[in-house]
Z-matrix of the N, CA and C atoms (Angstrom, degrees):
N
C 1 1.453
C 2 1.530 1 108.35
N 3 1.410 2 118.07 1 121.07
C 4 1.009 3 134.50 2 -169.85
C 5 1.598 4 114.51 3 -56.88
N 6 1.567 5 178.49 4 161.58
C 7 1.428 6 173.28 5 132.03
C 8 1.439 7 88.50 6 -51.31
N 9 1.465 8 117.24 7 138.36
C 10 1.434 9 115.11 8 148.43
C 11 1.650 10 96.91 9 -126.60
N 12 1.214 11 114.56 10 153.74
C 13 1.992 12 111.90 11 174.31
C 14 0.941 13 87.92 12 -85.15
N 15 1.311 14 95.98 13 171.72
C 16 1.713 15 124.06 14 -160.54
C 17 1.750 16 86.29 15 -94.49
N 18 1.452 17 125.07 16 -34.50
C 19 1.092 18 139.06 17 164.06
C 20 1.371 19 119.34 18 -14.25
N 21 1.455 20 88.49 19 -64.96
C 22 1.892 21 99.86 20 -171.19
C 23 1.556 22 121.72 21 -56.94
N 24 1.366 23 111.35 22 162.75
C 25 1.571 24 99.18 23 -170.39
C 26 1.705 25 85.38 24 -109.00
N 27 1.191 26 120.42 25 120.51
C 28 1.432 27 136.67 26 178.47
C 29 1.762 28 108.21 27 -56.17
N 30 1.401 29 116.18 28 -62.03
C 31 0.939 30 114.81 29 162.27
C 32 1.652 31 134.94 30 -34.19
N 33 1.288 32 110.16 31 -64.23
C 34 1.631 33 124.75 32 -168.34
C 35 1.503 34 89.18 33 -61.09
N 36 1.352 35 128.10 34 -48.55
C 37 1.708 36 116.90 35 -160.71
C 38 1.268 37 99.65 36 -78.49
N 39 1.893 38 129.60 37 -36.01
C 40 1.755 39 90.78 38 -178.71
C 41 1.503 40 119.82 39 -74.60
N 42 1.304 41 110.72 40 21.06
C 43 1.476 42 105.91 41 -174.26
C 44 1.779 43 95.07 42 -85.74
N 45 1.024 44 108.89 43 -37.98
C 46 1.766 45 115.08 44 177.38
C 47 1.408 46 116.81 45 -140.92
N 48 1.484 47 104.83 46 72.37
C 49 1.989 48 105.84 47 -177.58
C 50 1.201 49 87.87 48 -71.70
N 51 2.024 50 106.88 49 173.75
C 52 1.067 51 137.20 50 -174.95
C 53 1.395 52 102.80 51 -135.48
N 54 1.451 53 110.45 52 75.20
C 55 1.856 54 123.39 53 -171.45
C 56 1.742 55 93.42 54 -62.32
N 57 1.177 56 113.70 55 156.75
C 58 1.051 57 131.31 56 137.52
C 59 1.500 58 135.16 57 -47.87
N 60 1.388 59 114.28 58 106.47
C 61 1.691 60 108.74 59 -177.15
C 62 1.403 61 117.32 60 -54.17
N 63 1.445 62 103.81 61 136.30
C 64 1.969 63 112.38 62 -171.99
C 65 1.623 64 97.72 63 -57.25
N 66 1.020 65 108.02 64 -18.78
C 67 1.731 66 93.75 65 -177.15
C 68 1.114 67 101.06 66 -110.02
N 69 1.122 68 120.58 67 35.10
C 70 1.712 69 116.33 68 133.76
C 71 1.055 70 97.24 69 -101.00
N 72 1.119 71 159.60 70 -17.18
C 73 1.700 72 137.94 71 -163.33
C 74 1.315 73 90.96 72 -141.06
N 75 1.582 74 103.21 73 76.75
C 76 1.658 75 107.52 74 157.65
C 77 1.684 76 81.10 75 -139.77
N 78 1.625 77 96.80 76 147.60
C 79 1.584 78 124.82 77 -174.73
C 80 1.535 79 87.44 78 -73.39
N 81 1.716 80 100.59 79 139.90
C 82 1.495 81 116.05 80 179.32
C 83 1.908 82 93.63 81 -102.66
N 84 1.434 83 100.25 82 177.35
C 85 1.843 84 82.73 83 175.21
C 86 2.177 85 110.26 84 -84.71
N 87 1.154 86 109.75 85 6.47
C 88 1.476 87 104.67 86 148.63
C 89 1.185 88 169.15 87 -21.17
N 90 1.718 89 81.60 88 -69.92
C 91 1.660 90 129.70 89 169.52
C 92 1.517 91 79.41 90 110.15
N 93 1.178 92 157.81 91 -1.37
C 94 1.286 93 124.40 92 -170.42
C 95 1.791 94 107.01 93 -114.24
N 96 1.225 95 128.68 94 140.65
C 97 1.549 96 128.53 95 -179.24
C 98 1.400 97 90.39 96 -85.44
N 99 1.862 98 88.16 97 162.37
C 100 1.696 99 111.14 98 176.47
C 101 1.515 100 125.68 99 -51.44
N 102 1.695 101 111.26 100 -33.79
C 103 1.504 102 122.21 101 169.14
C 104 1.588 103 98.34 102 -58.24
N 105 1.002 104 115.81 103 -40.54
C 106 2.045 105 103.26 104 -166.22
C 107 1.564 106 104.17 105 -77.00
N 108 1.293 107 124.66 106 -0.68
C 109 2.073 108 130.69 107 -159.52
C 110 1.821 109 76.02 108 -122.31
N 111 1.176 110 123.79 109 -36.78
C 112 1.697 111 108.21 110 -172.74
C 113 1.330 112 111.92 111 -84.46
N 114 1.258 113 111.69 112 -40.02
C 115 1.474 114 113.76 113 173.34
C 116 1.946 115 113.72 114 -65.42
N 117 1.358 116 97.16 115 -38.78
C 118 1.628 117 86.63 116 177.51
C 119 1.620 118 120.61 117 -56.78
N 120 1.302 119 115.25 118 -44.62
C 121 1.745 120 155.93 119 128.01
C 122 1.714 121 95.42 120 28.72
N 123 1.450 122 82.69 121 -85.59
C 124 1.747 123 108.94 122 175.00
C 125 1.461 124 128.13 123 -53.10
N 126 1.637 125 102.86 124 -51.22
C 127 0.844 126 125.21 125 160.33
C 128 1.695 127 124.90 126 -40.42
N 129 0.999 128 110.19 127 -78.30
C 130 1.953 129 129.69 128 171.81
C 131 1.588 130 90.15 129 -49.49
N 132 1.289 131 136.77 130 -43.09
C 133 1.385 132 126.10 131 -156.22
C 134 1.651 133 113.25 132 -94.77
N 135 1.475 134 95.67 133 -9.77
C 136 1.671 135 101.83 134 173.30
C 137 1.647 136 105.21 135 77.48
N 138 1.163 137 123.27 136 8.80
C 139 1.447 138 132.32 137 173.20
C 140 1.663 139 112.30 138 -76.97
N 141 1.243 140 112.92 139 -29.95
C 142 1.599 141 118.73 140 -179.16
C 143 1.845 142 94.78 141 -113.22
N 144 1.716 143 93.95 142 125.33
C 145 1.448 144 113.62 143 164.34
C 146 1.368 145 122.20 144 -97.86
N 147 1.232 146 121.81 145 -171.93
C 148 1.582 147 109.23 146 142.03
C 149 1.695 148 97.34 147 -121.45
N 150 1.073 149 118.63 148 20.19
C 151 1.768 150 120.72 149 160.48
C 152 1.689 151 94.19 150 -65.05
N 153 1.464 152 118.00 151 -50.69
C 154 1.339 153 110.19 152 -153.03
C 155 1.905 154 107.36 153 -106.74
């Protein structure tokens, strides 16, 4: 189950969500999808905070 903040205005975003591309969430032979290798990505590279 995905987090949404309590923040967000539920309304305004289904008028224009920003889904996740299916090819990020296709099974690699791993077990892990491309979102979990991009996020580490960010992660290892210091490009993804939780400041931002």
């Amino acid at each position: 189950m995905p987090y949404i903040s309590p923040d967000r205005n539920i309304d305004k975003w289904l008028l224009n969500p920003k889904p996740v591309p299916k090819r990020n969430m296709i099974n690699l032979n791993d077990k892990l999808i491309a979102g979990d290798i991009i996020l580490s990505w960010f992660v290892g590279f210091g490009t993804f905070t939780t400041e931002s």
